[in-house]
C-alpha positions, -999 to +999 in steps of 0.1 A: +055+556-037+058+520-055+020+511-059+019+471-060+016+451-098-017+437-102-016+406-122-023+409-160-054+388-168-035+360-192-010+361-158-019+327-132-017+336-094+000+306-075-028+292-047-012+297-015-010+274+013-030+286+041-016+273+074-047+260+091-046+233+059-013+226+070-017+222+104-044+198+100-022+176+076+009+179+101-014+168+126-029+134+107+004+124+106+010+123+141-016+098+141-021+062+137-049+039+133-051+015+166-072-020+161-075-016+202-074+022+210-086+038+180-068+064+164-037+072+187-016+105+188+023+095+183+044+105+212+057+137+208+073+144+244+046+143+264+029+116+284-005+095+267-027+069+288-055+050+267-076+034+277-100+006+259-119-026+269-115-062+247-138-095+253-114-121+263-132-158+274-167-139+279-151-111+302-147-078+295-115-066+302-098-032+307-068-025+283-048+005+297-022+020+272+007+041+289+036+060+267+060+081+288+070+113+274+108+102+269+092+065+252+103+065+215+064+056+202+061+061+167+035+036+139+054+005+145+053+004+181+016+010+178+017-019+150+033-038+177+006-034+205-019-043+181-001-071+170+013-088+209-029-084+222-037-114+194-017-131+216-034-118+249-051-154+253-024-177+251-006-152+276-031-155+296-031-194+297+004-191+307-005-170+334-031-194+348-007-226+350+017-207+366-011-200+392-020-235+392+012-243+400+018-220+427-017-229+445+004-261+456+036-250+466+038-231+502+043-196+510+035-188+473+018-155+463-014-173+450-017-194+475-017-170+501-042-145+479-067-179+479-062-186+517-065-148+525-095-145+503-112-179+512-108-187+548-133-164+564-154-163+536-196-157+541-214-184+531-233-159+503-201-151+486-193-188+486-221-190+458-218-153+443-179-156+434-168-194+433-203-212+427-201-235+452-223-238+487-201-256+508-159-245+519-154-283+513-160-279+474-136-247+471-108-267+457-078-249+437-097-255+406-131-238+415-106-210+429-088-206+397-121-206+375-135-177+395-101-159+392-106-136+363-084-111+341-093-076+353-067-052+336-037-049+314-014-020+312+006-020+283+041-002+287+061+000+255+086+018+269+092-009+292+107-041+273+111-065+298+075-054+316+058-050+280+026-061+300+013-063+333-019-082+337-040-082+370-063-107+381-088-107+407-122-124+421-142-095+416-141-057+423-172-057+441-152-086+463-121-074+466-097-046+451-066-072+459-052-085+426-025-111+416-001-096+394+021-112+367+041-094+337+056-104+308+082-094+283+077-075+246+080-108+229+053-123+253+076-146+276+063-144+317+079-134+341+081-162+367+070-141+398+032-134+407+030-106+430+000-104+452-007-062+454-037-041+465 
């Protein structure tokens, strides 16, 4: 029987790596540092939805982050996200002129969202959502004030609907939205969907 050597004193033993250590390093580098979702686990085939809320104009909205399993989401795409919701305001100007252009042209989604939503209005929510107390004052001005950003989803994995934005009168009004997207590189698309 071959007993085992046992080290000489002046002999070093090599520290060994215990796995746990390993795991935990492996495991930090799956990650990345998000300005808008915290740290954020890198898509390793399997599906992530964040979620997060920004001030944008004195509203808070929701920010909803979804990476499909088969999405290639590694630190620059994160970089990326980060980097296209500085320009979540100017989108959202865009957004709103396309509105205010559509509120004049017939059989338009926004136009048919306002007339839907305005016609048979109470006189209560008259005040509560637009801030007016007569129908005669609810121009396509005070309309487009009181519409509000709800909700972005963010969809890497989808260039050319990069981000869907939602806007609506209020939850506690309605649970009917107007619905634009736009592009990775922040362009809009040119339809506005109504959706419920």
């Amino acid at each position: 029987m071959v007993l085992p050597r046992t080290p000489a004193k002046s002999e070093k033993t090599l520290p060994t790596l215990e796995w746990s250590g390993f795991q935990d390093y492996v495991e930090d580098m799956n990650k990345v540092a998000s300005k808008h979702f915290g740290e954020v686990e890198l898509n390793h085939g399997r599906d992530h939805n964040l979620t997060a809320t920004q001030e944008l104009a004195g509203q808070t909205v929701e920010l909803d982050l979804n990476v499909n399993a088969h999405d290639h989401f590694d630190e620059a795409a994160m970089h990326k996200v980060d980097y296209r919701l500085r320009f979540l305001p100017e989108l959202v100007d865009q957004v709103r002129e396309m509105i205010a252009e559509e509120l004049e042209q017939e059989g338009t989604s926004p136009q048919e969202y306002r007339h839907f939503h305005c016609n048979a209005i109470k006189n209560e929510h008259l005040k509560k959502i637009f801030g007016v107390e007569d129908k005669s004052q609810l121009t396509n001005d005070v309309f487009l004030k009181a519409l509000k950003l709800g909700h972005v989803g963010i969809y890497p994995g989808q260039p050319e609907r990069y981000f869907v934005l939602d806007f609506t009168l209020g939850q506690h009004f309605t649970d009917e939205v107007l619905v634009a997207s736009a592009d990775e590189d922040g362009v809009v698309d040119d339809e506005i969907l109504w959706e419920s």
